[in-house]
C-alpha positions as CSV (number, residue, x, y, z in Angstrom):
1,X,0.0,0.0,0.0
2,X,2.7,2.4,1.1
3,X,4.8,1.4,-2.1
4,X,1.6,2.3,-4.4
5,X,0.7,6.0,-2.2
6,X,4.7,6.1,-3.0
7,X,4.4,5.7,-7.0
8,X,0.9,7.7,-7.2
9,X,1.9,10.7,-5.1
10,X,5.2,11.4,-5.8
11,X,7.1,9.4,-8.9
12,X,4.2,10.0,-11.7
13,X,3.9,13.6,-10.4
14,X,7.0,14.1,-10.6
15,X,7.8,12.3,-14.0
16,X,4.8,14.5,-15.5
17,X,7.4,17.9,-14.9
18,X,9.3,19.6,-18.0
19,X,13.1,18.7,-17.8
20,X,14.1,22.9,-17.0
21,X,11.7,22.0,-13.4
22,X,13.2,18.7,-12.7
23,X,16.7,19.9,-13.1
24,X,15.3,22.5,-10.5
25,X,14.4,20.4,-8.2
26,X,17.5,18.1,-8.4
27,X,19.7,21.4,-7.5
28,X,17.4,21.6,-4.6
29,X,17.7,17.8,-3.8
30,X,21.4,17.9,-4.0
31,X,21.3,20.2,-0.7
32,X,19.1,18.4,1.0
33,X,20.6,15.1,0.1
34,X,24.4,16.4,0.5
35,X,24.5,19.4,2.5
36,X,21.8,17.9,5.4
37,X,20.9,14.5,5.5
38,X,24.9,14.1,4.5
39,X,24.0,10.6,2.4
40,X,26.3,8.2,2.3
41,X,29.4,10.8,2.3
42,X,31.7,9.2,4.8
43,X,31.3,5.8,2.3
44,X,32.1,8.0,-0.9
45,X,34.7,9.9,0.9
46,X,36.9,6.2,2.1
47,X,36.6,5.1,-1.5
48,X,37.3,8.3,-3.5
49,X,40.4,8.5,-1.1
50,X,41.9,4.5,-1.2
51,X,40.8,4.7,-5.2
52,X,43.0,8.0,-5.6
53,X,45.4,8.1,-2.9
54,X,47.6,10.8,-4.8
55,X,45.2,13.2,-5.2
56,X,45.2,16.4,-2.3
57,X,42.4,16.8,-0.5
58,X,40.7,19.7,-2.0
59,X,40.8,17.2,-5.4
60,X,39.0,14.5,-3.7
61,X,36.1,17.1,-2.5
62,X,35.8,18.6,-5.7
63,X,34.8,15.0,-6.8
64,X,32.8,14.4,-4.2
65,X,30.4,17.0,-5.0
66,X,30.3,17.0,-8.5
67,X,29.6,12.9,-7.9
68,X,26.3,14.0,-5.7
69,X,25.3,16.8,-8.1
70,X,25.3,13.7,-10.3
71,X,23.0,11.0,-7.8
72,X,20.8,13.9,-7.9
73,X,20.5,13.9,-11.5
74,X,20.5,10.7,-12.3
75,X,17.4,10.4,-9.4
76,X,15.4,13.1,-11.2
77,X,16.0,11.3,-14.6
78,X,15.2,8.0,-13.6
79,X,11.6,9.5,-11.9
80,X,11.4,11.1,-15.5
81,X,12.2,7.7,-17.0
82,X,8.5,6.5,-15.8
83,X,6.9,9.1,-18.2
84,X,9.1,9.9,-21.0
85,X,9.1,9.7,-24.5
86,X,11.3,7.8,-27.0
87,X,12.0,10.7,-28.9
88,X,12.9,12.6,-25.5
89,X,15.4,9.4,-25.1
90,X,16.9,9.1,-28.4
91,X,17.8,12.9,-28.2
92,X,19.2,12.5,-24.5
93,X,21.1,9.2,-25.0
94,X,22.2,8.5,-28.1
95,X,23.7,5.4,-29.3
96,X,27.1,6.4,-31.3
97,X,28.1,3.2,-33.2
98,X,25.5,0.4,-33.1
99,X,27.8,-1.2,-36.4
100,X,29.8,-2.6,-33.8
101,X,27.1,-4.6,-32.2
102,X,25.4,-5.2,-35.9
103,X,28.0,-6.8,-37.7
104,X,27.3,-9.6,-35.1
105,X,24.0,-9.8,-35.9
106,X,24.6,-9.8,-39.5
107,X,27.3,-12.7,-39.0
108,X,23.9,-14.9,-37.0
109,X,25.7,-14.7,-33.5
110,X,24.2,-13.5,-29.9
111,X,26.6,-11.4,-28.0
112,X,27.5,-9.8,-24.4
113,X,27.6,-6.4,-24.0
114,X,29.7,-5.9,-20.6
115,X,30.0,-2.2,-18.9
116,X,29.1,-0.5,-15.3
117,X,27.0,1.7,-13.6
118,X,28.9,4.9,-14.6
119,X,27.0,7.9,-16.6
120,X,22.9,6.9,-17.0
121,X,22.0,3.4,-17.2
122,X,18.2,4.3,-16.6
123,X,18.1,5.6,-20.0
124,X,20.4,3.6,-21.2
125,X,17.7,0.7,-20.7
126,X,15.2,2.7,-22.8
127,X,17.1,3.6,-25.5
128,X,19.1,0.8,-26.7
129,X,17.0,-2.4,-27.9
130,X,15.6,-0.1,-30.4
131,X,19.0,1.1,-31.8
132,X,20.7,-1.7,-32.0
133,X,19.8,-5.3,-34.3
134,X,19.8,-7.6,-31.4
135,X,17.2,-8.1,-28.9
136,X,18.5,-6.5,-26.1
137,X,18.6,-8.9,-22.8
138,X,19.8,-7.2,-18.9
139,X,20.2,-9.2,-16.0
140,X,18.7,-7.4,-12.8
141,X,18.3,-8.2,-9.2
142,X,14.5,-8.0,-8.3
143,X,13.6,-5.6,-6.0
144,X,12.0,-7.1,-2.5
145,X,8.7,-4.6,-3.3
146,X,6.7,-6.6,-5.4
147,X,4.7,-3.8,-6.7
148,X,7.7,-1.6,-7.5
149,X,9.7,-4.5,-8.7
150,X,6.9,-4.4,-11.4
151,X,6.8,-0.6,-12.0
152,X,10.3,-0.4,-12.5
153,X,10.8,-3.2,-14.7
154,X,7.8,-2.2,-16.9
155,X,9.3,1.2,-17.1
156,X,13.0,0.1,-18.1
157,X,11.1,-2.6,-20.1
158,X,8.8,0.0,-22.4
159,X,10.4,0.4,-25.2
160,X,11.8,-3.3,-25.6
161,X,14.7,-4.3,-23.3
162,X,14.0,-7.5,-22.0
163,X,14.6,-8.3,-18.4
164,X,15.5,-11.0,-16.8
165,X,16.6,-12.7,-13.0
166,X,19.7,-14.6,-13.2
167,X,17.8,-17.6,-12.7
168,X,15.4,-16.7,-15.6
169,X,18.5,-16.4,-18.3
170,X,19.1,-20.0,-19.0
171,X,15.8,-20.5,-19.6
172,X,15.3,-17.9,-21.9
173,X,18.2,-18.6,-24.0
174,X,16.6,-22.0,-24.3
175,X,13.1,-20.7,-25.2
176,X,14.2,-18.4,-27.7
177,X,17.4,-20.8,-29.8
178,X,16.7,-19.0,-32.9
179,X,16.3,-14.9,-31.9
180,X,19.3,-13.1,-31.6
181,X,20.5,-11.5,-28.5
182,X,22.7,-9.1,-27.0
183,X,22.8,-10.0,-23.0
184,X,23.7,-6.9,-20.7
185,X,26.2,-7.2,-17.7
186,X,26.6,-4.8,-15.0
187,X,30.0,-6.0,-14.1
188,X,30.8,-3.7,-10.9
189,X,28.7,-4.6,-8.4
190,X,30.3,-6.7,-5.7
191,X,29.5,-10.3,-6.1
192,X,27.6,-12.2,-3.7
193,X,28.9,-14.6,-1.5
194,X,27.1,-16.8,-3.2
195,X,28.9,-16.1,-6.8
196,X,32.1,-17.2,-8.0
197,X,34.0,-14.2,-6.9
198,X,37.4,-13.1,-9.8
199,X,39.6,-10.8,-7.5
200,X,42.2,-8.3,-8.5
201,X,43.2,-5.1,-8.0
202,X,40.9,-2.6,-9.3
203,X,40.7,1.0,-8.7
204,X,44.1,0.5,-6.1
205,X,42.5,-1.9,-3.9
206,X,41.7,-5.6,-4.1
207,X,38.0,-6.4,-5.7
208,X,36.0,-9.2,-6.2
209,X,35.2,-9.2,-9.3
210,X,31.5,-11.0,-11.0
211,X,32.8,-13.2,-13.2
212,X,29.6,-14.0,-15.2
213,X,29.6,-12.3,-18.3
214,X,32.9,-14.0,-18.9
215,X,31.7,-17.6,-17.8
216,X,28.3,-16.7,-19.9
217,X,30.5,-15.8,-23.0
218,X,32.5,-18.7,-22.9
219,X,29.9,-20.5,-22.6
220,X,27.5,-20.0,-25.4
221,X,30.4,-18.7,-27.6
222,X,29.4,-15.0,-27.6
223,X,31.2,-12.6,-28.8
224,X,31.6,-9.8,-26.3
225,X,31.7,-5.8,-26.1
226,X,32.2,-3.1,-23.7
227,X,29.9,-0.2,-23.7
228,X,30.6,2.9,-21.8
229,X,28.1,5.7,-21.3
230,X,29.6,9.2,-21.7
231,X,27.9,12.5,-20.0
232,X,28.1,15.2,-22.5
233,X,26.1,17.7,-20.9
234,X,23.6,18.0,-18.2
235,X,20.9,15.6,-19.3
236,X,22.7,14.2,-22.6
237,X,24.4,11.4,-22.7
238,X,26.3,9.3,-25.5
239,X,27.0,5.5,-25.3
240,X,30.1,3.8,-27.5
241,X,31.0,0.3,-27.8
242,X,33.9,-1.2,-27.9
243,X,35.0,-5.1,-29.6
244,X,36.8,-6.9,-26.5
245,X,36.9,-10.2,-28.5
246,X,34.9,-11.8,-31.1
247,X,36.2,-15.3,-29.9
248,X,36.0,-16.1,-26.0
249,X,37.2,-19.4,-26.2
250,X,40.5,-18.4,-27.6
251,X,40.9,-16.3,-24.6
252,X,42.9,-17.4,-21.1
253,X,40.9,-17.8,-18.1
254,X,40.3,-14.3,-16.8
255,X,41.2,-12.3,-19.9
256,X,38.1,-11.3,-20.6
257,X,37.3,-10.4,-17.1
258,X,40.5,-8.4,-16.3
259,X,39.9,-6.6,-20.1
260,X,36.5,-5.1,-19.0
261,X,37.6,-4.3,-15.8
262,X,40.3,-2.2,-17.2
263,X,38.6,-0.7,-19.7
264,X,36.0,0.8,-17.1
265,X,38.6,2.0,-14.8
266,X,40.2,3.8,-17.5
267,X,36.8,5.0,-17.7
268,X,36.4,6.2,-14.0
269,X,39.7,7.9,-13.8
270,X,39.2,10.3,-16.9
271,X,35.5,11.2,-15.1
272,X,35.4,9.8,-11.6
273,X,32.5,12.0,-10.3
274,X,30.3,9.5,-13.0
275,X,30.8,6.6,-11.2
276,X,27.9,5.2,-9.0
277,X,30.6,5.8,-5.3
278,X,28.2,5.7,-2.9
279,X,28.2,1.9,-3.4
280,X,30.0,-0.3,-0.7
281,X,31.9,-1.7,-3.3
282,X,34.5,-2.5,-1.2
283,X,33.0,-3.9,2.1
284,X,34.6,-7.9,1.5
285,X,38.2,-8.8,2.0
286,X,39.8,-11.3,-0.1
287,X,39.5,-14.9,2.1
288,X,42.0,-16.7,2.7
289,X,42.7,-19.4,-0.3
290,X,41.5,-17.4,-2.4
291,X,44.0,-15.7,-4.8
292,X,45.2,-12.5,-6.3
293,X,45.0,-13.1,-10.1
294,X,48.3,-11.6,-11.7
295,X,47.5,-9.1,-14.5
296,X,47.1,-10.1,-18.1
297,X,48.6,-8.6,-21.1
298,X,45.9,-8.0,-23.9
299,X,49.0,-8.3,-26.4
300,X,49.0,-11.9,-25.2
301,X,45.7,-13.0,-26.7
């Protein structure tokens, strides 16, 4: 009940305002949300300063803020997300070179597109199974509020991603043998227990890795692709891909895992304040047994 007062009263009003209010009222959350109720700050502050231990203090709170000026945006956007358009998303996210994805198509494979939660992924999810060949596929975790589990995905879902629990992915790929797809990893979220943890050192400090898309790759003998989402300007957004390897079985254990990885730290340090840091991506230690993996040469493969 309180979850439907919740989506009644405050998201669709809300996703109803012109972008020049919304923007408005992010400026106003971003006080509220940094400058009183303080969110999160002492979790983005430990890892803005162990991920960039030789930058000065005044660097690191420049960051800071222009990371929550950010949240607040990407808040705003993803309320706006419930009642936008698809021309108001293919002018705010645009794809930039779907011919890498394509040629894949064109060639009768299924592929992985691998990336992180860095720029807007909320729009991302509405604006991409329509620019691309593929049907687009992304792996989510359900939400524990049934009714807003089902809002939310309806909304990413509108215009024609497909999503999917982790459980549900085998079955689809079995339901659907002759549709091609392109299956979406979020690859920087800590891993649960549970999964088959990949650590190495990430951002100067030891991570646990998911090592799914890699193990999903491999496989079903997907090609896979990064796909980074760049911020141009305030509510514009562009999103590139980039071939990792067209053959993941030619690759060393790990490769393809440490090449992603990489590729979104480069990423992070070119625009840190992008990066979703008031995650505690960092809250495991590395157990005993389990090992460091050495780093990889891409010239290698």
């Amino acid at each position: 009940m309180l979850s439907m007062l919740l989506y009644y009263l405050v998201i669709l009003p809300i996703s109803y305002l012109p972008f020049g209010l919304l923007y408005r009222l992010s400026d106003v959350l971003y006080l509220v949300l940094y400058g009183v109720f303080k969110y999160r700050r002492s979790v983005v502050a430990q890892n803005l300063e162990r991920s960039f231990p030789e930058k000065s203090d005044e660097e690191l709170l420049e960051i800071e803020q222009k990371f929550y000026r950010h949240l607040c945006d990407l808040v705003i956007e993803g309320l706006k997300g419930f009642n936008t358009t698809y021309a108001q998303v293919q002018k705010r996210m645009k794809i930039m070179n779907p011919e890498v994805i394509d040629r894949y198509f064109d060639q009768g494979k299924s592929v992985v597109i691998v990336g992180g939660h860095y720029g807007n992924w909320e729009w991302l999810a509405l604006a991409i199974d329509k620019s691309i060949k593929h049907k687009t596929v992304a792996l989510y975790t359900p939400l524990q509020d049934k009714y807003m589990d089902g809002k939310v995905r309806t909304s990413r879902s509108k215009y024609g991603l497909f999503m999917l629990s982790i459980a549900q992915i085998r079955e689809n790929l079995a339901s659907s043998k002759n549709e091609l797809t392109a299956t979406i990893f979020g690859s920087d979220q800590a891993p649960s227990r549970k999964q088959r943890a990949y650590w190495m050192t990430f951002l100067n400090q030891e991570t646990p890795v998911q090592f799914g898309a890699e193990k999903f790759a491999k496989e079903y003998d997907m090609p896979v692709v990064y796909g980074i989402i760049q911020k141009v300007k305030r509510g514009h957004f562009e999103f590139s891909l980039f071939d990792i390897t067209a053959s993941p079985n030619e690759t060393e254990y790990g490769w393809i895992t440490q090449t992603h990885t990489r590729m979104l730290e480069d990423t992070i340090r070119r625009q840190p304040e992008y990066w979703l840091w008031s995650h505690k991506r960092w809250k495991r230690s590395r157990p005993e047994g389990d090992e460091l993996q050495k780093p990889l040469d891409a010239r290698d493969q």
